[in-house]
C-alpha positions in Angstrom: 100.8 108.7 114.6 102.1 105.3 112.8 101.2 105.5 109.1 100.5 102.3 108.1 99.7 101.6 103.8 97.3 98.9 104.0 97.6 97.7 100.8 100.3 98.1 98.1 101.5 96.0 95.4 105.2 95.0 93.9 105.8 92.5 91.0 108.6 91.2 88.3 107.2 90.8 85.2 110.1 87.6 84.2 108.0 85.9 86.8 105.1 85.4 83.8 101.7 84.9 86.2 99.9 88.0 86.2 97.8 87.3 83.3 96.3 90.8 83.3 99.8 92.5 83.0 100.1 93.2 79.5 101.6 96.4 77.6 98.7 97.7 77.5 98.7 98.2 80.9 100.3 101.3 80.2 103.0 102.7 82.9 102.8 99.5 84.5 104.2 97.5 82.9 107.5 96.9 84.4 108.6 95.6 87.2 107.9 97.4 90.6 110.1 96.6 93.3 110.8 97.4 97.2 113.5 100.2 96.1 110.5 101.7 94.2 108.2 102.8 97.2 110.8 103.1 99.7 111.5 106.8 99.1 107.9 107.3 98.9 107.1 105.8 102.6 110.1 107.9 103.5 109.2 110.9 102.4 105.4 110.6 103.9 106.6 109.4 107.3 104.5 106.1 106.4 106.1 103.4 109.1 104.9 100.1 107.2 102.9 98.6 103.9 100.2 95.4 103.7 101.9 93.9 100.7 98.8 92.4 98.4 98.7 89.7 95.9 98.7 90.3 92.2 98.6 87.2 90.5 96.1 84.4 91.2 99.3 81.7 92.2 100.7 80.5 95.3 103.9 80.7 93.9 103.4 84.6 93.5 102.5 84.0 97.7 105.9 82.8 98.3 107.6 85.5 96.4 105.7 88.0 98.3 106.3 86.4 101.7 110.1 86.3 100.4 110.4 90.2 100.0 108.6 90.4 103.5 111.1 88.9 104.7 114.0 90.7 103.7 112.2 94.1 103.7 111.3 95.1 107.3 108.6 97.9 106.3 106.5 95.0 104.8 104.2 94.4 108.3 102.0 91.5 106.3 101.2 90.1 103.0 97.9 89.0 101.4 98.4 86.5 99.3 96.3 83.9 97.2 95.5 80.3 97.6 92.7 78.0 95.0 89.6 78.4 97.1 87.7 75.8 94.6 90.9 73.4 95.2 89.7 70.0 97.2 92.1 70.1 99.6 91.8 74.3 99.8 92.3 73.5 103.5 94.9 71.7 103.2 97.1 74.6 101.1 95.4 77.2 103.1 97.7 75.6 106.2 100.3 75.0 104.5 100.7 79.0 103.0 100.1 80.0 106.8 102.9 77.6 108.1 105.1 78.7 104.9 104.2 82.1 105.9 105.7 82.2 109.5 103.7 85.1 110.8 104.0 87.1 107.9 101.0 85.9 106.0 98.0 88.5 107.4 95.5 87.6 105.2 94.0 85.7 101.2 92.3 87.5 98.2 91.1 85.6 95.7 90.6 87.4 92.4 86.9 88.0 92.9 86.4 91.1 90.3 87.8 88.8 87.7 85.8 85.3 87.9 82.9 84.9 85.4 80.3 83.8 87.7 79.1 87.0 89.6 77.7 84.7 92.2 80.9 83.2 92.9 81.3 84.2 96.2 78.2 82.8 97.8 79.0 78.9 96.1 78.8 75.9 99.2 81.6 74.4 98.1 83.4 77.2 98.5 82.7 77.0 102.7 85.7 75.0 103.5 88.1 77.3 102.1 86.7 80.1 104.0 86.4 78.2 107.0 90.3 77.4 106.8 90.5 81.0 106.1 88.5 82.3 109.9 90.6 78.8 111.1 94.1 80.5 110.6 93.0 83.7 111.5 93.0 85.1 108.1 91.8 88.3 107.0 89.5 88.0 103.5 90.2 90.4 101.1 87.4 91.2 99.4 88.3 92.6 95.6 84.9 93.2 94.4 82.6 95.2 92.0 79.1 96.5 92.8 77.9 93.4 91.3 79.4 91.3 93.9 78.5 93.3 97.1 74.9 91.1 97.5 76.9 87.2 97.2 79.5 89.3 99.6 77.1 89.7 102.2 75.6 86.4 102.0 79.3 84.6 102.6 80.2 87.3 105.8 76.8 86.2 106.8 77.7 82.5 107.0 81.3 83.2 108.8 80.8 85.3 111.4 84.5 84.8 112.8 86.2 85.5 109.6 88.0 89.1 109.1 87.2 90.6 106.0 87.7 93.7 104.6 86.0 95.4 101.6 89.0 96.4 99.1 89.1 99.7 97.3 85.1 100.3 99.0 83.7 97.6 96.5 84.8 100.0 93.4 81.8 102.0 93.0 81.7 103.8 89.2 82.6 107.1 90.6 83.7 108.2 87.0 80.3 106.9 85.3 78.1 108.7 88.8 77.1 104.9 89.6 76.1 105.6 93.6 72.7 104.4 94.5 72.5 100.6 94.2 76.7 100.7 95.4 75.8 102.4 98.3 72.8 100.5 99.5 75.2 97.3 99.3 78.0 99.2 101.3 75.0 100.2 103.5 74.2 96.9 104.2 77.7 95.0 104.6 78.0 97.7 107.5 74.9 96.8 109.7 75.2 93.5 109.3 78.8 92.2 109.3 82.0 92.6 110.7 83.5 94.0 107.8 86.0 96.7 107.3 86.6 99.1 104.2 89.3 100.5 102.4 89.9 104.0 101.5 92.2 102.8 98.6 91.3 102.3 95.1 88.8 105.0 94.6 91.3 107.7 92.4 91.4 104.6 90.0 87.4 104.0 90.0 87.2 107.8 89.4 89.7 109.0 86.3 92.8 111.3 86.5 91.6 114.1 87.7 89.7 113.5 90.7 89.7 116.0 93.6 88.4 115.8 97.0 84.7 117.0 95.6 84.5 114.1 93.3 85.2 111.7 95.9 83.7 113.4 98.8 79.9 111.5 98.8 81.7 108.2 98.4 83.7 108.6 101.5 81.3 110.3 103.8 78.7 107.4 102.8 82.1 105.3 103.5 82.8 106.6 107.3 78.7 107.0 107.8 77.8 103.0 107.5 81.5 102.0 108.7 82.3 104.1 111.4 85.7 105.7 111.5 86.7 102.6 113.7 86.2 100.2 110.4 87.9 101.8 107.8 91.5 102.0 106.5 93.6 104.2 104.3 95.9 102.6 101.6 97.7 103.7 98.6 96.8 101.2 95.9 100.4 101.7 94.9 101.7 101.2 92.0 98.0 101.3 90.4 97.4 104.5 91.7 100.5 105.7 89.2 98.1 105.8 86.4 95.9 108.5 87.7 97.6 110.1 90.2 100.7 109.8 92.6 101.1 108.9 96.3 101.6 111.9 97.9 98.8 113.6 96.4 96.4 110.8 97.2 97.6 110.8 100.8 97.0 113.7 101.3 93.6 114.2 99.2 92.5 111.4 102.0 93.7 112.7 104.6 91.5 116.0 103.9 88.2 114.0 103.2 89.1 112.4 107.1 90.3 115.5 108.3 86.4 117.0 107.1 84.5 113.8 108.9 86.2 112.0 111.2 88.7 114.2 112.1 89.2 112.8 115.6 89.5 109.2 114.1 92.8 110.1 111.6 95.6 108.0 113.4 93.0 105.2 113.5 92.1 105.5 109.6 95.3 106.1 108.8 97.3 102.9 110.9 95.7 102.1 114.0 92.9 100.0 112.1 95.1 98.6 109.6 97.3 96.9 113.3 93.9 95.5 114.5 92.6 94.3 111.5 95.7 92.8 110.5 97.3 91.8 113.5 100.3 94.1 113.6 100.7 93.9 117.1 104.8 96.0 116.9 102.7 99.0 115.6 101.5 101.0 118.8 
């Protein structure tokens, strides 16, 4: 089996766009770098990453798509481009060109725009368009709150790849499950989405073990299938509440209780497909 991390972060703080990186931000707040997580994948046996966007700048793109290319365990970057830009086309072509292959998918910022209807806006059609064009994956980083506009923009593109970051954050600290799961529920039948086993330490406080998170992921592989979902790290994130060998291995036991036949899948076979990692067999 090819571990795959489908989604894992580095920055540099002197780069000065990640407006949300402050010190209160706690452990981290420094920079994070390749030489970071490479003893980490190492030691895991995880083969390659999904490096994902932290700042809402297409400069932050290129610096990305820079470190893909010098690291080789970097399989594809998600990056960011100004969806409400007129010419959001335009710069959507122009990252993909830049990108040479390495670009696998966009994320706008979604969890922290104003407007909890954002997603669903017209104007914001083109962009996505350019997005299913390319053959893009759309990162969805979402709350609850944004699960309904969600499914009304999947429902308009029908050919665009999307996948549900962190499984839409549900308040697994504050017990928030109902209304969260009807969403997920949803997004299931009635698109092609993915979801992502990532995220959900965070959403649940240091602590967590696999009963905490257990209702979340079996509602998780229920509406998904074992076929649509994907393991990643949220690394370094995940830093603040936990470590990455004792999240891998917290997920792999929750798979390993209900959909223990779909592991290698979950844990890197899904991550190729979605993302178009055609060297990972």
């Amino acid at each position: 089996m090819h571990l795959i991390d489908a989604h894992q972060h580095f920055w540099r703080l002197d780069r000065g766009d990640y407006g949300w990186l402050t010190p209160e931000a706690g452990a981290l707040y420094r920079d994070w770098r390749p030489a970071d997580l490479e003893p980490l994948l190492a030691a895991h046996g995880v083969r390659a990453t999904v490096l994902v966007q932290a700042a809402p700048t297409e400069a932050e793109t290129d610096y990305l798509l820079r470190l893909a290319h010098d690291h080789a365990f970097i399989a594809g970057v998600v990056g960011w481009s100004d969806f409400e830009a007129a010419d959001a086309p335009r710069r959507i072509a122009a990252l993909a060109a830049r990108g040479e292959g390495r670009l696998r998918g966009l994320r706008p910022m979604v969890q922290d725009i104003a407007d909890p209807g954002w997603l669903a806006r017209p104007d914001l059609d083109p962009a996505f368009a350019a997005m299913a064009g390319h053959g893009l994956v759309f990162d969805a980083l979402v709350r609850p709150r944004h699960l309904a506009p969600l499914h009304a923009r999947l429902l308009r593109h029908p050919d665009l790849r999307a996948v549900i970051d962190h499984a839409g954050k549900p308040d697994i600290a504050g017990g928030g499950f109902d209304g969260w799961a009807q969403d997920i529920a949803a997004l299931a039948r009635d698109t092609g989405a993915y979801c992502k086993l990532s995220g959900l330490p965070s959403e649940a406080g240091e602590g967590a073990d696999a009963g905490t998170l257990d209702r979340y992921v079996t509602h998780v592989l229920a509406c998904f299938g074992p076929e649509r979902v994907l393991w990643g790290s949220d690394w370094p994130v995940l830093n603040l509440c936990g470590d990455y060998g004792g999240w891998l291995a917290l997920a792999r036991d929750l798979v390993r209780r209900h959909a223990p036949e779909a592991e290698a899948r979950i844990f890197g076979g899904n991550a190729a497909i979605l993302y178009g990692l055609e060297f990972v067999s």
